[in-house]
Every structure is written in C-alpha cells, then in structure tokens.
C-alpha positions as CSV (number, residue, x, y, z in Angstrom):
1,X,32.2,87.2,60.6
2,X,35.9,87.0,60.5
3,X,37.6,84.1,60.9
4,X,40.1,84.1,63.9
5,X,43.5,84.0,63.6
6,X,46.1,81.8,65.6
7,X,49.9,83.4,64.8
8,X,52.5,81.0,66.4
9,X,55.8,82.4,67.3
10,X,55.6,86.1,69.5
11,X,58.8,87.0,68.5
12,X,58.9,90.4,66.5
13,X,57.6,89.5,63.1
14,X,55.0,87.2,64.9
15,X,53.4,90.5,66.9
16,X,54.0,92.1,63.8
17,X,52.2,90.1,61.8
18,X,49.6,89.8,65.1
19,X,49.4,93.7,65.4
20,X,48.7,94.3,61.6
21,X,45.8,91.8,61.5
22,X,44.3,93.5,64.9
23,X,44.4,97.1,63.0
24,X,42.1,95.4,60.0
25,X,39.6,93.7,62.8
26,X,40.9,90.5,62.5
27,X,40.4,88.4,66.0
28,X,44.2,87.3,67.0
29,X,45.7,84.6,69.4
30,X,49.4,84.3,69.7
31,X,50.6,81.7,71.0
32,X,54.7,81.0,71.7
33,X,56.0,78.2,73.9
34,X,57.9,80.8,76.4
35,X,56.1,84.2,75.7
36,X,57.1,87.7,73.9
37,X,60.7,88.6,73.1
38,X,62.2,84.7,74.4
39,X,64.4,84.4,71.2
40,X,66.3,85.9,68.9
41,X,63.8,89.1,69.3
42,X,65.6,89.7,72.7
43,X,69.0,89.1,71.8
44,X,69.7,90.4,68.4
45,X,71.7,93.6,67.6
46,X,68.9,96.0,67.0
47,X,69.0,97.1,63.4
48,X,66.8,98.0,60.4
49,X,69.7,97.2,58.3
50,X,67.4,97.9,54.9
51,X,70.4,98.4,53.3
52,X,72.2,95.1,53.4
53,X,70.1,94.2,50.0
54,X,73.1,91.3,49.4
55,X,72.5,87.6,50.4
56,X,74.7,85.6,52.5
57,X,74.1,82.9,49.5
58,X,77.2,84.8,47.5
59,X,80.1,84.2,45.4
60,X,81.7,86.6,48.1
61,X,81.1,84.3,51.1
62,X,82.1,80.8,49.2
63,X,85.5,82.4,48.5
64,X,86.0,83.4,52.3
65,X,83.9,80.4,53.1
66,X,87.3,78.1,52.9
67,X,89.4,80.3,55.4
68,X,86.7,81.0,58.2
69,X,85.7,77.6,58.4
70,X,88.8,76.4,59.4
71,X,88.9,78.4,62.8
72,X,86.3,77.2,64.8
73,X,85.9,80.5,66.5
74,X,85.7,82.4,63.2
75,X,82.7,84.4,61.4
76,X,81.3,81.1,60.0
77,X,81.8,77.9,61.5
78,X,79.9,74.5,61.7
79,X,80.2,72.0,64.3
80,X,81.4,68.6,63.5
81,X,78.9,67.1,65.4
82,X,76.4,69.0,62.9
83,X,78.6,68.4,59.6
84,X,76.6,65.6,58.0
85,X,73.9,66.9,59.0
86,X,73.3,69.9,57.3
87,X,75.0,68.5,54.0
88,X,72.1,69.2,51.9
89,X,71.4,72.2,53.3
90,X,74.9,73.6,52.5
91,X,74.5,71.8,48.8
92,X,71.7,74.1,48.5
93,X,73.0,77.3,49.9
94,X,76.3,76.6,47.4
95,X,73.8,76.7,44.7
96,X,71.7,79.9,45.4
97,X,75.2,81.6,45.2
98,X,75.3,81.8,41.4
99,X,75.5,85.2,40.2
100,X,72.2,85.1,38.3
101,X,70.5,84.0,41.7
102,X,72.4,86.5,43.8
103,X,71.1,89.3,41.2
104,X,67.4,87.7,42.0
105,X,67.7,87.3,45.3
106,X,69.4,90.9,45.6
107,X,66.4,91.8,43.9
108,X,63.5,90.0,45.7
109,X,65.6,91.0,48.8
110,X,65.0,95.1,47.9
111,X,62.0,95.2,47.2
112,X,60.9,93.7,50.8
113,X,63.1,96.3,51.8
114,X,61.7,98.4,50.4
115,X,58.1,97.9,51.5
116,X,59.6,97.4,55.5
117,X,60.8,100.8,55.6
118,X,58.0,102.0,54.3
119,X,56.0,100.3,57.0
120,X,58.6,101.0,59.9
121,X,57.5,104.5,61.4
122,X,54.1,104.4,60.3
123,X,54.1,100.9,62.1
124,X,55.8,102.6,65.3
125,X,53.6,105.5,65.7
126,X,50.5,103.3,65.4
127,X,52.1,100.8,68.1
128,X,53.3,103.7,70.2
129,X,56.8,103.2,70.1
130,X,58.4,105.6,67.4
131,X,60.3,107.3,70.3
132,X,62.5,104.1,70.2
133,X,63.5,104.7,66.5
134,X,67.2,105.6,66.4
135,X,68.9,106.7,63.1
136,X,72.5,106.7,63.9
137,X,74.1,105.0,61.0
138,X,76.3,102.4,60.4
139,X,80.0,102.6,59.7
140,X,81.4,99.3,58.6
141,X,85.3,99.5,58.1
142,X,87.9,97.6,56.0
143,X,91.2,96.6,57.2
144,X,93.8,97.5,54.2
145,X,93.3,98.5,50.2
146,X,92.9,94.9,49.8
147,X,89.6,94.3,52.0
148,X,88.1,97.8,50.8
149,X,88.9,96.5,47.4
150,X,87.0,93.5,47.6
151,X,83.7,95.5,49.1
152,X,83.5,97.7,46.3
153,X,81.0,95.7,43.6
154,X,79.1,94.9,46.8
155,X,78.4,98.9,47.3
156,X,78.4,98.9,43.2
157,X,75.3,96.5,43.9
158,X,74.1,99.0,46.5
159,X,74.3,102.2,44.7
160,X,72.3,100.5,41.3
161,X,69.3,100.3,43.8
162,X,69.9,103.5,45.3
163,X,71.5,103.3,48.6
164,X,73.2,106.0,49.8
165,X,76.4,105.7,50.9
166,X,80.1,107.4,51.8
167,X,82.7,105.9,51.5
168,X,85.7,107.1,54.2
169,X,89.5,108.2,55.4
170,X,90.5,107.5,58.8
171,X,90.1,111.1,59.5
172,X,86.5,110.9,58.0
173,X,86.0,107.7,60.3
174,X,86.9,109.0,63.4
175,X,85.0,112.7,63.1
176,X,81.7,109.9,63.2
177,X,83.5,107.3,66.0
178,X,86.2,108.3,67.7
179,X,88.6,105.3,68.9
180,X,88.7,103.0,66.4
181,X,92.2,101.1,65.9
182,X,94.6,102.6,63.1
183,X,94.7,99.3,61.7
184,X,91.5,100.2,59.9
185,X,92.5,102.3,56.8
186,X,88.8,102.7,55.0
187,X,85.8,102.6,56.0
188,X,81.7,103.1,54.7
189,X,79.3,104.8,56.3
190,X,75.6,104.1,55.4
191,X,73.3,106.9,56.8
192,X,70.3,105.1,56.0
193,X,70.9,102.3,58.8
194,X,68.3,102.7,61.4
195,X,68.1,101.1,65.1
196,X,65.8,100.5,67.9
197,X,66.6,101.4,71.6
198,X,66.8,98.3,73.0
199,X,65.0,95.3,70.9
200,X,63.7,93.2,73.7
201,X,62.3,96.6,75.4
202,X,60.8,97.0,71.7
203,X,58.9,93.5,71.4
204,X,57.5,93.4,74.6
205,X,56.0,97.0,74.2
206,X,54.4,95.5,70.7
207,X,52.8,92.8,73.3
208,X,51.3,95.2,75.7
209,X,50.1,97.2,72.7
210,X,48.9,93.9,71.1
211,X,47.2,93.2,74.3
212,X,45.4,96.8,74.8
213,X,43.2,95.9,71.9
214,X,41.7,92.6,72.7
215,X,44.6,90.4,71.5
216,X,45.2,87.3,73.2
217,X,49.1,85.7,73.9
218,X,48.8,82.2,75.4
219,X,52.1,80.7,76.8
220,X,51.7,76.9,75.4
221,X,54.1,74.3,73.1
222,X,52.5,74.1,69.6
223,X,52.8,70.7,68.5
224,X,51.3,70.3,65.4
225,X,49.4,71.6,62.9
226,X,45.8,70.4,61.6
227,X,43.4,71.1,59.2
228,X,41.3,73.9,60.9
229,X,44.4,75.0,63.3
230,X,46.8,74.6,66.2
231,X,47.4,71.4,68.4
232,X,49.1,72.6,71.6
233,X,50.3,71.1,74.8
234,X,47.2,72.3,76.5
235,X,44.6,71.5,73.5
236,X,43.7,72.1,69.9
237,X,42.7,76.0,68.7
238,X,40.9,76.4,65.6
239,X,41.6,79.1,62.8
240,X,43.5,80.1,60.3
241,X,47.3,80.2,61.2
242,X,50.4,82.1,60.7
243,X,54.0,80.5,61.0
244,X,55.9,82.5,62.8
245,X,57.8,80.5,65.3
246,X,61.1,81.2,63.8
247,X,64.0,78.6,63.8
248,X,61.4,76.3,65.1
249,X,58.6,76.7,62.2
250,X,60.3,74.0,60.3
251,X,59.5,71.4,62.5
252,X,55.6,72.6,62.6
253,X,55.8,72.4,58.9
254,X,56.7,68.7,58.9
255,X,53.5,67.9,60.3
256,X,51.9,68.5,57.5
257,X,53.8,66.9,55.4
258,X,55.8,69.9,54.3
259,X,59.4,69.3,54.1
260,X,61.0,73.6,54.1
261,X,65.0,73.3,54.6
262,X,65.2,75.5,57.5
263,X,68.5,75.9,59.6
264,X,69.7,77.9,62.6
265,X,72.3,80.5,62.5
266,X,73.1,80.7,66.1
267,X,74.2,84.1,66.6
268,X,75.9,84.9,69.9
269,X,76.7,88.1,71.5
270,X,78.0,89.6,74.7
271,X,76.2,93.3,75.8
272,X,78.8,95.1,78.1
273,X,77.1,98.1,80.7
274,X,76.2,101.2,79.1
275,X,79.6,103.3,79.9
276,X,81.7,100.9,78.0
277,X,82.7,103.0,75.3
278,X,81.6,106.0,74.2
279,X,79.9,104.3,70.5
280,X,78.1,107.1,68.5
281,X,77.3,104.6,65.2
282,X,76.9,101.1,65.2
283,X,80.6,99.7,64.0
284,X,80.7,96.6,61.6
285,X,83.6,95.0,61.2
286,X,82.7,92.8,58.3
287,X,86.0,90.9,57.6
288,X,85.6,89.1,61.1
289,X,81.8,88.6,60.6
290,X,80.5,90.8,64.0
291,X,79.3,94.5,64.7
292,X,79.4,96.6,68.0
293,X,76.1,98.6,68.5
294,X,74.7,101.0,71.5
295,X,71.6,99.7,73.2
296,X,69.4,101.3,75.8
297,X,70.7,98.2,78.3
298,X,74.3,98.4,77.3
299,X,76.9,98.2,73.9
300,X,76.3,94.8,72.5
301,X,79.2,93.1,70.7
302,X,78.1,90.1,68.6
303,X,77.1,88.3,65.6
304,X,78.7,85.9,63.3
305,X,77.6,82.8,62.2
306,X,77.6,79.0,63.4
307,X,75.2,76.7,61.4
308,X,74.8,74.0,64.5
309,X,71.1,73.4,64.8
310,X,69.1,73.8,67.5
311,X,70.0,70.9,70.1
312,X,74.1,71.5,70.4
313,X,75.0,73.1,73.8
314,X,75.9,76.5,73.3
315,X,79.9,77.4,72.6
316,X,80.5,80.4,74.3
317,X,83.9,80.9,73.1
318,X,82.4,82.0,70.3
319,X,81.0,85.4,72.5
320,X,84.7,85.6,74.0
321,X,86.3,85.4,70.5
322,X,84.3,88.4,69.3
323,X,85.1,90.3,72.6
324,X,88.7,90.0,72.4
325,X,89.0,90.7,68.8
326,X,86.6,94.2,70.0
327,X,88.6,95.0,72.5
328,X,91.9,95.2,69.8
329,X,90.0,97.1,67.7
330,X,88.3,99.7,70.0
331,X,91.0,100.2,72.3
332,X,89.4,102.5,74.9
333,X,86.6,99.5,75.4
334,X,85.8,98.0,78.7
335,X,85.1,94.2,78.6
336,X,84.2,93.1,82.4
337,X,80.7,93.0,83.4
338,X,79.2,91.5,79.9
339,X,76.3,89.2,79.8
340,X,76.6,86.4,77.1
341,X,73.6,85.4,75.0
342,X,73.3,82.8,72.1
343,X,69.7,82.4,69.8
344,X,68.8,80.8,67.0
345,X,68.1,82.7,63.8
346,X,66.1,81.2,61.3
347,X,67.9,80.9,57.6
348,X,66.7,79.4,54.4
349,X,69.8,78.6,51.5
350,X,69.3,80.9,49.6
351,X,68.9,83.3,52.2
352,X,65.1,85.0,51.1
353,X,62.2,84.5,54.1
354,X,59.3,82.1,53.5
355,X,56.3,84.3,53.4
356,X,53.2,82.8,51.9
357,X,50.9,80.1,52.1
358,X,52.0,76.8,52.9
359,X,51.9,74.5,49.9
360,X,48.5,72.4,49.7
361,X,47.3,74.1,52.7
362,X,46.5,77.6,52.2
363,X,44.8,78.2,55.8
364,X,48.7,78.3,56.7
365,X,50.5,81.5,56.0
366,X,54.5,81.4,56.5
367,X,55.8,83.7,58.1
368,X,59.6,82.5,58.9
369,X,63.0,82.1,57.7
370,X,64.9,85.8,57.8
371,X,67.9,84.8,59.1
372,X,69.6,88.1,60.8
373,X,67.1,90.3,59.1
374,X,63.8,89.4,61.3
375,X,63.4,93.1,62.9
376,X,64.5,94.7,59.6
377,X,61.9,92.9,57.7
378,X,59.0,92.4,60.3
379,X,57.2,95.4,59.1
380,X,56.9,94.8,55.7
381,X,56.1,91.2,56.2
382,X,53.7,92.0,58.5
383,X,51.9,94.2,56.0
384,X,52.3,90.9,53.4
385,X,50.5,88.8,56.2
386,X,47.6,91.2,56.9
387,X,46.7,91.4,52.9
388,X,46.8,87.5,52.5
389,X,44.5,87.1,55.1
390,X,42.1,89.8,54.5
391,X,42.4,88.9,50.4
392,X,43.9,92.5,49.6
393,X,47.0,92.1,47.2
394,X,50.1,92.4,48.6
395,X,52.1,95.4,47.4
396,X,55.1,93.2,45.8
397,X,55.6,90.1,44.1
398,X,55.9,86.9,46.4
399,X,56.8,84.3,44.4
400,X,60.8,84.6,45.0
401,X,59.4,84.1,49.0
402,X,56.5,81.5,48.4
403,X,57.5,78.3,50.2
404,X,56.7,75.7,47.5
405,X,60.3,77.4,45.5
406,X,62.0,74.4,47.3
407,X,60.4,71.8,44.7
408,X,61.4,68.2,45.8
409,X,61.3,69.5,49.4
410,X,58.3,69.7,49.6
C-alpha cells in the first residue's frame, strides 16, 4: 500500500507538487494555515519567466546594490529595524555572487527551467486549465546606451543557453506596446515569456482539480514536524511530508533541528481595473526593479524587492513608489482604483530553491525557497517531488538544490 502523503503549504508549487503525486496514486492531504492561493500564489505577477536563467546572487546586483539601498523606496531595500538581523544572510548572498557561483547557479538554474517548461502545458491540460496559458512576451527596456550596455553579458549569458531573444529600437518597441515614454531608447523582447490569466484564478482551479480526485485540503496551523509527520493546531497527521509552505517552511524546518537560511522578499504590487492601459506584453522595467503585466482581474504594477522578514508591518509606499514611477513611464496609464497587495516570497542566498530531502530526515521532502520564481518553477519541481516519493530518478541533477549545501547551517 502506499504511504500517504501530507504536503504543507497550498500555494502553487504545494498543489503542484499535491496534483503530481495524485496522477501516480499517491494518497494526498494538503494542509495550509489559511487555504489555496493565501500568499504569494495570489499576488504575484503571473509569469513563467523560464528565461530569467540569472541569479539575483550577481556581480550585477552588488554593484547597483550600493545606490538602491540608499532610497528606501527603491528596487532593493532593507529595513533598519531588520538590518542586523539578516546580517548573515546577506554575508551569504554576497558570497554566492562570485562569478564561478553565478556560472553554477545560472546553470543549476536552467536546467530546472528547463524541465518546468517541459512540464507546463502537459501539466495544464491534465489539470484542466491550459486555456489560461498566455504567451505574450516580455519586453524589458533600458533607459540610455549606458543601461542597455550594461544588460548585454546578461543576454550573452542568455543566448549561450539558447534563449531567444531581440533586441529593439523605439520604433521596434512600440509596434509590440504602444505608449511607452521616449525616455526609453532600447529595449529586449523575449518571446519565450509565458503568463497565466490571472494567478490566484489559476491556483484555486489546481484545488478544485486537486479536490475532484480524492485529495484532501485541510485549513489548520502546522506547527511542527515529527518523526512519522505533521503536528497541527488541531492534531498530529502521520506520513511522509512535503515542505512547501513557502517563506514560512523555514521555521518548520527548525523543529527538527534543521537550521535552512530562509528570508522573505516582500514583493508588493498594486493591480489597477482592466481598462487602465491598453498593455499587449508584460513591460519590465529592470533599472527600477518592477514590471507592468495584464491580468484577467486587472494590469498589475509591482515587484521589487524589500528583504524585511515576515513580522514588520507592511510599507505601502513601496506600492505607491512603483505606481508613480509607472505612471511617468506609460503616460496614457490610469492610476485610481488600484488595490495594494504585499506577500512574502521565499529566497535562499544564493538564490536556487531547496528541493530534496531534508538532511537526516528523508521522510521530509523540501519543497521551498524560489524566491520570485515559484509559478515558473512549480511544474518542474513538482515533477522532482513526485519521482522522490515514488523512487523514480528525477530527470536532473539535485545536488546544486539539496538542502544540506548550507553546511554549518544545518
């Protein structure tokens, strides 16, 4: 008989991960302290970005690293109240961005890639929801020769692993969007940038699916793990577990005994109605750290990055910053009647996932850790998750994602 599985987190690599064990017979319980698509699962900006293969561990963010950090409202910013905090963790991340770790994490960080878009639409037309798959592109744009400049050995790094990709004039720009600012001189457009409809629509459809075939999703507070499971507010389940609770698995971990340096990029965002502006291809505007992207519920303007934990009130300036600076850059855009959102997204230093067993306790399978990359990656994780715990091999090499690569931290 096979041994039931308890997958903690029912975000969307948890019902992933849940979904992919149901196809192979596996019994499944999720459980997730508020239910399906609470998190960053709801709030996010919708992409299967399988081409951004580069980490955020990189010589390129230490050298604007300086420069955004001094304006709190910038792409990167860290509370004081968090600063000693996450000391170590920043040690850590300064390390991983070494150019022979960038090359291996650029690497490991393909190849999962990779196997995720090779999963996506067989995934969705099992699961029902292919007719959500949008494949619109992504046009990120450069203010000046100097910003375009420093982009190129990032697409160099692109092209060596076989990304397609144009690079643009402003006449070439606007044929794909119309009404970007002239201040943008060059631009790249990477057809190969996927998107769901709406991805809070998309998780909650991979519950009801998850549900039609005998899955289980139990709203309770998992407190601990144990030996033969789960402790939960409500009482202990027995089985073999997956991770999956996101910016929050970190803390699970530690009851074991397992130390993983987990933090939180808390992302924020602000989705504006539908009739905003007329957006044909999500729009990234990389040098202020944020991205403008069409939605079935609206055009949702967010992103950047604020390494604050996950007990510091949110800072909603941070959602008004990126609306302003969109509003100077698409000048046709509408900002009143936006609804503000902050989540926590779950990021390791050196900016791989954890996917694996959990060291000295191998009933535990991570599942965790993808920073901004948890929809683009849920389907090849999944597929990882589903051959650990049936004993098939997975399809690529997991030691640059096993959880015991922190050493001493664990």
């Amino acid at each position: 008989m096979t041994q039931d599985v308890i997958v903690i987190g029912a975000g969307v690599v948890g019902l992933s991960a849940a979904l992919a064990l149901q196809a192979r017979g596996v019994p499944v319980t999720v459980i997730d302290r508020e239910g399906p698509a609470a998190g960053a699962s709801a709030g996010n900006a919708g992409a299967f970005a399988f081409t951004d293969i580069l980490p955020l561990a990189s010589p390129g963010i230490m050298r604007k690293a300086p420069r955004w950090l001094l304006d709190p409202l910038g792409p990167l910013s860290v509370p004081p109240a968090y600063g000693l905090r996450i000391a170590p963790w920043m040690l850590r991340f300064w390390r991983a961005c070494s150019p022979a770790r960038v090359a291996a994490s650029a690497r490991a960080q393909t190849a999962l890639m990779d196997l995720s878009k090779a999963e996506l639409e067989p995934f969705l037309t099992a699961t029902g929801t292919l007719p959500m798959l949008r494949k619109e592109g992504n046009l990120e744009v450069y203010e000046g020769q100097r910003q375009f400049d420093a982009s190129l050995p990032g697409w160099q790094a692109r092209a060596e692993h076989g990304i397609d990709f144009r690079h643009m004039t402003p006449e070439e720009m606007a044929e794909i969007q119309p009404g970007l600012s002239p201040r943008f001189t060059h631009g790249t457009f990477t057809p190969g940038w996927y998107s769901i409809a709406d991805p809070r629509v998309y998780v909650l459809a991979l519950a009801d699916r998850f549900r039609a075939g005998g899955g289980r999703i139990v709203i309770a507070q998992a407190t601990g793990l144990t030996a033969d499971g789960v402790l939960t507010a409500t009482g202990p389940l027995r089985g073999r577990v997956v991770l999956a609770a996101g910016a929050f698995s970190h803390r699970l971990a530690r009851t074991l005994g397992i130390r993983i340096p987990l933090e939180t990029e808390r992302g924020y965002n602000t989705t504006l109605p539908g009739e905003a502006f007329d957006l044909r291809t999500q729009v990234t505007f990389g040098g202020h750290g944020f991205v403008v992207t069409r939605l079935s519920s609206g055009i949702r303007v967010g992103g950047a990055v604020e390494l604050g934990g996950l007990d510091l009130p949110p800072n909603f300036r941070r959602s008004q910053a990126m609306l302003d600076k969109a509003a100077a850059f698409l000048p046709g855009l509408r900002t009143t009647g936006g609804k503000q959102w902050m989540g926590f997204r779950p990021s390791l230093p050196d900016s791989l996932p954890a996917i694996g067993p959990l060291p000295g306790h191998p009933h535990v399978i991570c599942a965790f850790g993808h920073g901004h990359l948890g929809l683009t990656q849920s389907g090849g994780t999944a597929r990882i998750v589903a051959d650990l715990a049936t004993g098939a091999v997975p399809p690529i090499g997991l030691a640059p994602f096993s959880p015991a690569r922190f050493g001493k931290w664990t």
